[in-house]
N, C-alpha and C positions, 0 to 999 in steps of 0.2 A: 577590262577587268570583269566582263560578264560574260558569261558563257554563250554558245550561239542561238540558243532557245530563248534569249532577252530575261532571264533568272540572274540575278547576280551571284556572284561567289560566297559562299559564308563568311562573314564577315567584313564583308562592303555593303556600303551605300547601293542602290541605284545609282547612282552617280560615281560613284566608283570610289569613293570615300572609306578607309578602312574603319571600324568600330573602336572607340574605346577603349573598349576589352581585349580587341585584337590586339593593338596598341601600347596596352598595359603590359599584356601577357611578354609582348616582343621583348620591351623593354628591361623587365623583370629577369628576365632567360637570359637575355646580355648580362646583368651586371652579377648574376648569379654565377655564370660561366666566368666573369672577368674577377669575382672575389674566389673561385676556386682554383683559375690560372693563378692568383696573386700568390696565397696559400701553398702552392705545389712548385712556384718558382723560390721562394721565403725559406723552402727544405733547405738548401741548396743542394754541396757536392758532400755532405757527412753520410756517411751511412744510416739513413733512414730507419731500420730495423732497429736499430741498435740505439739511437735518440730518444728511440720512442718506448723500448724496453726499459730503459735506465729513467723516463717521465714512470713510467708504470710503478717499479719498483720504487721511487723519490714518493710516488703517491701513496701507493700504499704502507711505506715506513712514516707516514705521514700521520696516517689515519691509524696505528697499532700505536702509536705514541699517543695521541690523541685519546684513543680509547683507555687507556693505560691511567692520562692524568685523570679522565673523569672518572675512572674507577677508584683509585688514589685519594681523590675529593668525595665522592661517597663513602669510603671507611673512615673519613675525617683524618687523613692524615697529611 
């Protein structure tokens, strides 16, 4: 694990021990990659575009009603 000039690699020991950090970071990168695999397999086979269009439009018919009662409750009606 060390280079032929007796320098270790970044992130190893002398000893050939990987760092903490390296360690961390590895580990991190995995489960980031395996919660994003999760999420994009979760789609399934619906038309994506279209899922996500119709979340948009649920959202914002959401928040124009919302807005509406607190306007509503400010003129005290």
């Amino acid at each position: 694990m060390s280079e032929p000039d007796g320098v270790p690699e970044p992130d190893y020991s002398e000893g050939g021990a990987p760092s903490f950090d390296f360690v961390r970071d590895k580990i991190e990168n995995r489960y980031t990659t395996s919660l994003g695999a999760a999420e994009v397999a979760g789609l399934g086979t619906e038309n994506t575009a279209e899922a996500l269009d119709k979340k948009i439009a649920d959202r914002d018919q959401a928040a124009k009603d919302r807005l509406a009662e607190i306007r509503r409750s400010m003129r005290g009606e």
